[in-house]
Structure formats: C-alpha cells, structure tokens
Phi, psi and omega in degrees: 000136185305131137019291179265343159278003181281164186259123151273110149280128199285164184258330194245182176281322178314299194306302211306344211270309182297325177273343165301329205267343215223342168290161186322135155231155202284001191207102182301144165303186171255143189294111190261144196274179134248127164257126177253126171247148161283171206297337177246030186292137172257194207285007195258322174302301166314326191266009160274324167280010156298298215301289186308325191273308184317313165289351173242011179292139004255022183268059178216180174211123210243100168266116180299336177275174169286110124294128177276098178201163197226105185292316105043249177257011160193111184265051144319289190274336142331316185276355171263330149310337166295293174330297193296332172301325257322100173275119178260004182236140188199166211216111187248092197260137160215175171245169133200191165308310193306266190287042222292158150048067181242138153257136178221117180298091197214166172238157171276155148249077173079035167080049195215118188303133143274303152204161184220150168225150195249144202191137184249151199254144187225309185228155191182129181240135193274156168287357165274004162250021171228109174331153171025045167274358198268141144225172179301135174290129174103349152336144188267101174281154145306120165230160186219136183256133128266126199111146182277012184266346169293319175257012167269296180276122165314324172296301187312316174283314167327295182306328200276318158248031136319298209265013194242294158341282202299333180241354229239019168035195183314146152303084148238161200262354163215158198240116154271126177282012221246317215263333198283105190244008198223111184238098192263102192251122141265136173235138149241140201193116200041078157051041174225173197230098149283119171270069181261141164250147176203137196275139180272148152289165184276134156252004160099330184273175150006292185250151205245182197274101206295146139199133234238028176299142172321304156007297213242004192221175141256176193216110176250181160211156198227150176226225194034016186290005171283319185251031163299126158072018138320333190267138159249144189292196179243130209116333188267125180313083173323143201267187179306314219259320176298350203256304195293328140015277212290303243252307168244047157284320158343289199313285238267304183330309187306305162340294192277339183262357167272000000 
C-alpha cells in the first residue's frame, strides 16, 4: 500500500488540524496549482514558471528542483506530487529540440491526472523586465477571452476551460469594483494564444481606469495548438481495426513505388 493512502491516525492536535483540512467538504477549497520543472528546463521555462507562481500567490506551489519525469508517459510522481500539495491543479515546463520551451497544463481528480494540455511558448517577455508590474498577492484577476475559436473548436474550449481553472482564484459572491486591479487577456488568433497580463490604474472614481499597454503586463505566445491531445500515452494498446488500417496503408505505399 502507497504511503499516503494508508489511514493515519493522528498523534497530535497539529496533525488532527491537518488531516481535517484534506477530509471531503460540502463546499470546496480553492484550487491550489503545482509548478514543475523538468530535468531539462532552460532559464526561459523557469522564469515563467516564476512568473505563473507570482500570478497564482497565495494559491501555489512552486518546486525549485528538476524533476525527470514525461507527464505524457507516466504520471506517477505527479499524482504524488498532487498527493503531497494537495493540488488540483499543475503546471509542467520542460525544454528539449522536438519540443523547445514546452508547457503542459493539466488538472487533478482525487489525485489523479484528469486531462492535460500541451503548449509551446514562442515569444515571453518576463515580468521582472517591465516596470510597475508588481500587483497585491491574492488578487482576483479578470479574464478575458477573445476569438471566435474559444467558442467554435473543441481543443479551443477544452483549453479554455483549463485556463478558467487555472487563473480564475476564489469563489466570490460580490465584486467591488474599486478592487478590480488585474487583467489576464487571451486572444486566439492563427492557431496561436496571446497571453497578456495588465494592471489597471487607479482613477480616484467608481470605476477603474482600464489600460491595456505593453507597460504594464507580460506578454506571451503559445503554439502547438494544432497538436492538442495527440500525444498518447504509453501503455496504450492498437485496437484491431487500427492496425489493418496501419497495415494497408503500408500495402498501398509498397504498390505505388513498385
């Protein structure tokens, strides 16, 4: 039996405090994220996943070491990492040639990967190059969606409410606007994701002052949105009807070069 699945009894009032906190509730907590790097991330992968820990404090969890591990083809040490966090949410950067300055987006269920999506960063500008980018921890951000592939394409929806999980923090039930200090704008647009964040300024009124400047955000792009959910995982088997497929297509290759 795994470790973490066995029943504890607790010894102390601390523990007893803790495992109270991880039994079933009739009202959930809020979904805390794990940022992961892999064994080959380079400094562009990392200072993003800094960037994504800034923007989810204080509902994250940011691990500084290299894990070797292909979310992919073994979740193991995700779902323990889950276990151990407890996280329903997580976030995996790695580099390689195939895949350079690749992220992969996925959610938990009982501690179990439920679906992941994978996305490569092609131009990011980090928030520690931009000025008067810092906001108060625990903001609630605004997100805004743009295009019509979020509501048309299946991947596209998919992604979207991946990406609604993942930024969209506490459950609350009334919104001051005076408060509203944060802005995550998606655009989809040529099979790609522009990501900008932007802090609003204050205007002294009601309402606040919107401005949607370079200034003021980072500014990513996302690709490989062609090959969502493609990759399959390992272990998995060819049905019958895929293999005579595979076999005559063969046939006919052979055909046409003979």
């Amino acid at each position: 039996m795994d470790t973490l699945d066995r029943v504890v009894k607790p010894k102390t009032k601390r523990a007893k405090r803790f495992l109270e906190k991880r039994e079933p509730k009739l009202n959930e907590n809020i979904k805390n994220a794990m940022l992961i790097k892999g064994g080959n991330a380079n400094a562009t992968v990392t200072q993003v996943l800094k960037d994504v820990y800034a923007l989810k404090k204080p509902y994250g969890v940011l691990y500084k070491k290299k894990n070797i591990t292909r979310p992919f083809e073994d979740q193991t040490s995700l779902e323990f990492f889950s276990k151990k966090s407890d996280c329903s949410l997580f976030m995996f950067g790695s580099h390689n040639k195939k895949r350079p300055n690749n992220l992969v987006i996925g959610r938990m269920y009982d501690h179990h990967v439920l679906d992941m999506i994978e996305l490569g960063i092609e131009n990011f500008v980090s928030l520690k190059d931009i000025k008067n980018s810092k906001c108060p921890e625990g903001t609630k951000p605004m997100l805004i969606f743009a295009g019509d592939d979020f509501d048309v394409t299946e991947d596209y929806r998919r992604l979207k409410s991946l990406l609604i999980d993942f930024f969209r923090g506490p459950t609350v039930s009334n919104i001051r606007l005076a408060g509203l200090e944060y802005v995550l704008h998606f655009t989809a647009l040529n099979g790609k994701i522009y990501f900008r964040s932007c802090c609003l300024k204050k205007s002294g009124l009601q309402k606040p002052r919107i401005e949607l400047g370079r200034d003021w955000g980072t500014y990513w792009i996302f690709h490989h949105l062609s090959k969502l959910q493609t990759r399959k995982m390992k272990g998995l088997k060819k049905r019958p009807a895929e293999r005579i497929t595979e076999d005559q297509e063969k046939k006919s290759k052979r055909v046409k070069k003979n």
